[in-house]
C-alpha positions as CSV (number, residue, x, y, z in Angstrom):
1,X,81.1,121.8,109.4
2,X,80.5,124.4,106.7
3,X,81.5,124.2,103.0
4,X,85.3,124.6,103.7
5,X,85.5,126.0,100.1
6,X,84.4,129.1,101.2
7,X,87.1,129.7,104.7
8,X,89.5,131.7,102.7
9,X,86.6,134.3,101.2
10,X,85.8,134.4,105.5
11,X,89.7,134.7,106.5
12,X,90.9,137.2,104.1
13,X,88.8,140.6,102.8
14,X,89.9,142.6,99.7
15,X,89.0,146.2,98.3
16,X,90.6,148.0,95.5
17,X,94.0,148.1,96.6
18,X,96.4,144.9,95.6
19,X,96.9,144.3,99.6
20,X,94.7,141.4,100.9
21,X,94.4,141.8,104.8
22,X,93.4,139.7,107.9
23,X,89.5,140.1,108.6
24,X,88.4,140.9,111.6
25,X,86.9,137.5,113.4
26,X,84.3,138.8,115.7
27,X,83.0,135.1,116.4
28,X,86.5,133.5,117.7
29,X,88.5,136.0,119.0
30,X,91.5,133.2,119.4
31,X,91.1,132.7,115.6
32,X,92.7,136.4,114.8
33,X,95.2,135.3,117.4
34,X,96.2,132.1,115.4
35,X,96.3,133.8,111.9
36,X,98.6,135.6,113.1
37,X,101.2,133.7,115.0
38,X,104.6,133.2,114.5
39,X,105.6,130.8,111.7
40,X,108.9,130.3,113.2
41,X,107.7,129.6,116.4
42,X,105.5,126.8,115.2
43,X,107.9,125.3,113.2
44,X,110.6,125.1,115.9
45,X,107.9,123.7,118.7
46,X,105.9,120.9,116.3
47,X,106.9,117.6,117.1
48,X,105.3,114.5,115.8
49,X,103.0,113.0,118.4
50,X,101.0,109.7,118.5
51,X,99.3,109.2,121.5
52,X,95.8,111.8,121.1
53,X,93.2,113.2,123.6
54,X,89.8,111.1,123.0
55,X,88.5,114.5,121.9
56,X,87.1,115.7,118.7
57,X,89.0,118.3,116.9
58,X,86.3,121.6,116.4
59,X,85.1,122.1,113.0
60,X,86.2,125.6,112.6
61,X,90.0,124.3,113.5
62,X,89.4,121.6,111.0
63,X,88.3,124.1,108.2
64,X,91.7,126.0,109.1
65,X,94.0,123.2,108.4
66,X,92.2,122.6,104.9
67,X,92.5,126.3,103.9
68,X,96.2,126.0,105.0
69,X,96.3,122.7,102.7
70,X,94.7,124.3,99.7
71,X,97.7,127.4,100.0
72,X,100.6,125.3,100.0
73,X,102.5,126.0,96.5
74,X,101.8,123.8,93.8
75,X,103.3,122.9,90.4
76,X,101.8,125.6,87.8
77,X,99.2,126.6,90.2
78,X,97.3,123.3,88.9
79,X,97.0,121.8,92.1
80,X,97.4,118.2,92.0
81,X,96.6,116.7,94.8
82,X,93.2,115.6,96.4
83,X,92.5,115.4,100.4
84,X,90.1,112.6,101.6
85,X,89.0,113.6,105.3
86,X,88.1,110.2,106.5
87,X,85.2,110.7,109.4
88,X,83.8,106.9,109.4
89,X,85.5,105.3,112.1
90,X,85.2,101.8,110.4
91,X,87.4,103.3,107.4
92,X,89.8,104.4,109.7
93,X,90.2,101.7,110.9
94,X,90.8,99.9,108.4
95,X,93.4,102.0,107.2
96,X,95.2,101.5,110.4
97,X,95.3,98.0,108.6
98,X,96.5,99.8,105.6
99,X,99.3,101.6,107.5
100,X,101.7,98.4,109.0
101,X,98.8,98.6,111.9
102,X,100.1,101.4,113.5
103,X,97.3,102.3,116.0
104,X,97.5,106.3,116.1
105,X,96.0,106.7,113.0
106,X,92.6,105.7,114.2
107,X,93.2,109.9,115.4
108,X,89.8,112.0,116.0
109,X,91.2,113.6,112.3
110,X,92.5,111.9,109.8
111,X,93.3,113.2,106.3
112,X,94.2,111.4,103.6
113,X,96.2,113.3,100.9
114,X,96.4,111.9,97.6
115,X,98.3,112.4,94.4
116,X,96.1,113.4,91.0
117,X,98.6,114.2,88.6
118,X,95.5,115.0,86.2
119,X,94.6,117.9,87.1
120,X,98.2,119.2,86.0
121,X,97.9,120.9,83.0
122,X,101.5,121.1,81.8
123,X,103.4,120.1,79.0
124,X,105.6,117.6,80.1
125,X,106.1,113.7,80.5
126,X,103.5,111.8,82.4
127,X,106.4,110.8,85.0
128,X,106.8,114.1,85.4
129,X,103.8,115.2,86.3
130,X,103.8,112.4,88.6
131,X,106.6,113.7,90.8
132,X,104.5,117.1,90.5
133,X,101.8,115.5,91.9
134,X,103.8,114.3,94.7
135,X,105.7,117.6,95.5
136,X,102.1,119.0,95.1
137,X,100.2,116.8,97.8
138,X,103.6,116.2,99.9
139,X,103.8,120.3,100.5
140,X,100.0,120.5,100.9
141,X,100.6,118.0,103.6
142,X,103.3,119.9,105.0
143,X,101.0,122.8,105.3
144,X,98.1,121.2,106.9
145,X,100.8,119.7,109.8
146,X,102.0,123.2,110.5
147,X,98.6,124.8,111.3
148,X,97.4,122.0,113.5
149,X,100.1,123.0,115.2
150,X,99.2,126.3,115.6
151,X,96.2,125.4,116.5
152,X,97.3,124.2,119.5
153,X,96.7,120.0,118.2
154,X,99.7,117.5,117.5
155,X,100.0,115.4,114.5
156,X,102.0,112.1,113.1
157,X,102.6,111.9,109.4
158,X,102.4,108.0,108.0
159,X,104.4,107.0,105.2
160,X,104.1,103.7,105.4
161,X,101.0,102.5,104.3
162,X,100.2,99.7,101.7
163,X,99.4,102.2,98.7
164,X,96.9,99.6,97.3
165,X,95.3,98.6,100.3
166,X,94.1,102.3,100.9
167,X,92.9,103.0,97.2
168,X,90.8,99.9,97.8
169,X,89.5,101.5,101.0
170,X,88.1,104.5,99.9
171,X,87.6,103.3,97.0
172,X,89.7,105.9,94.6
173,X,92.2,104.9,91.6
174,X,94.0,108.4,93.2
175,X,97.2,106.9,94.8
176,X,97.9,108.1,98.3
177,X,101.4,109.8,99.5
178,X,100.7,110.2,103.0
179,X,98.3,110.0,105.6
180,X,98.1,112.8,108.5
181,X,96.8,112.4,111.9
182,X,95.8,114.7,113.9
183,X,94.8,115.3,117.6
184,X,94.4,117.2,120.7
185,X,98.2,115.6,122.0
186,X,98.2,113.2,125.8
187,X,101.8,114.9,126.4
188,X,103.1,118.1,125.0
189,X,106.5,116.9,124.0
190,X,109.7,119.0,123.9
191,X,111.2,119.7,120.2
192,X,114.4,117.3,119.4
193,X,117.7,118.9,118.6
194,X,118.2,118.8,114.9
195,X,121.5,118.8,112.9
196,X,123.5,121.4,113.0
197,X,123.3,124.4,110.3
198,X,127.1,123.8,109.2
199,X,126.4,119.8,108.7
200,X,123.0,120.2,106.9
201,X,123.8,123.2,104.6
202,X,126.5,122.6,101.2
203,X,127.6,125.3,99.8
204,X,128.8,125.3,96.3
């Protein structure tokens, strides 16, 4: 896989207007196709999935999901957050440990996103900058789930996981938030019905 720093600089052309604008992908045509779907059909067809394809996701599909990571919003731009894409399948193991041994996430991807409230460069309380650095690697996660989706792969977020027990693992004092698994999906599942608008929304 190449430098994924670079995918954005490939995605996205400038001149000297303010607009930035999709650039044309003469390698993947289905890439153009996937930058520009439909957010809100995405969002309405993900579901969480946790039975995975024994295929490997294709590095240019993998380079997509961390540029959608690195746009998510962030507290004062600072970023702080830090993704660990875990390739060694003894470590992923391991972290299935980690996780209350739930077996999906030894997944053909697995990214680990962790909070680094350090890199915030605000002036505000350390606990503070904590919860920035939660919002920050939470929505980062978000982001990443959404354009596996879109590029036609499933995913299962994990909560649960013995913070601890993954630090140790890859060996980081970063504490994790979540970790998100990602595959080519056995089943394509139907979307749940969710609450109704007039239950979820308060207005006040």
């Amino acid at each position: 896989m190449s430098d994924p720093k670079d995918i954005l600089t490939r995605m996205y052309k400038t001149d000297n207007s303010e607009l930035v604008l999709p650039k044309e992908e003469t390698e993947r045509k289905d890439v153009e196709d996937i930058l520009q779907s439909n957010i809100f059909n995405v969002m309405l067809n993900r579901r969480s999935q946790r039975r995975f394809e024994p295929k490997e996701v294709e590095d240019h599909k993998i380079e997509l999901i961390l540029a959608a990571a690195d746009t998510a919003p962030t507290a004062g731009g600072f970023q702080g957050f830090e993704i660990f894409h875990i390739k060694n399948n003894e470590i992923k193991s391991e972290l299935v440990k980690a996780a209350n041994n739930q077996p999906y996430v030894n997944a053909p991807l697995v990214l680990v996103f962790c909070k680094n409230p350090s890199r915030v460069k605000l002036n505000f309380p350390e606990e503070i900058l904590r919860k920035f650095s939660l919002q920050d690697a939470t929505l980062a996660a978000a982001y990443a789930q959404l354009a596996s989706h879109a590029l036609g792969l499933s995913s299962i977020w994990i909560g649960m996981i013995d913070e601890n027990m993954v630090m140790k693992i890859l060996n980081t004092d970063l504490i994790p938030s979540s970790i998100l698994c990602i595959g080519y999906p056995k089943k394509i599942l139907q979307p749940k019905p969710k609450r109704s608008l007039k239950d979820l929304i308060h207005r006040v």
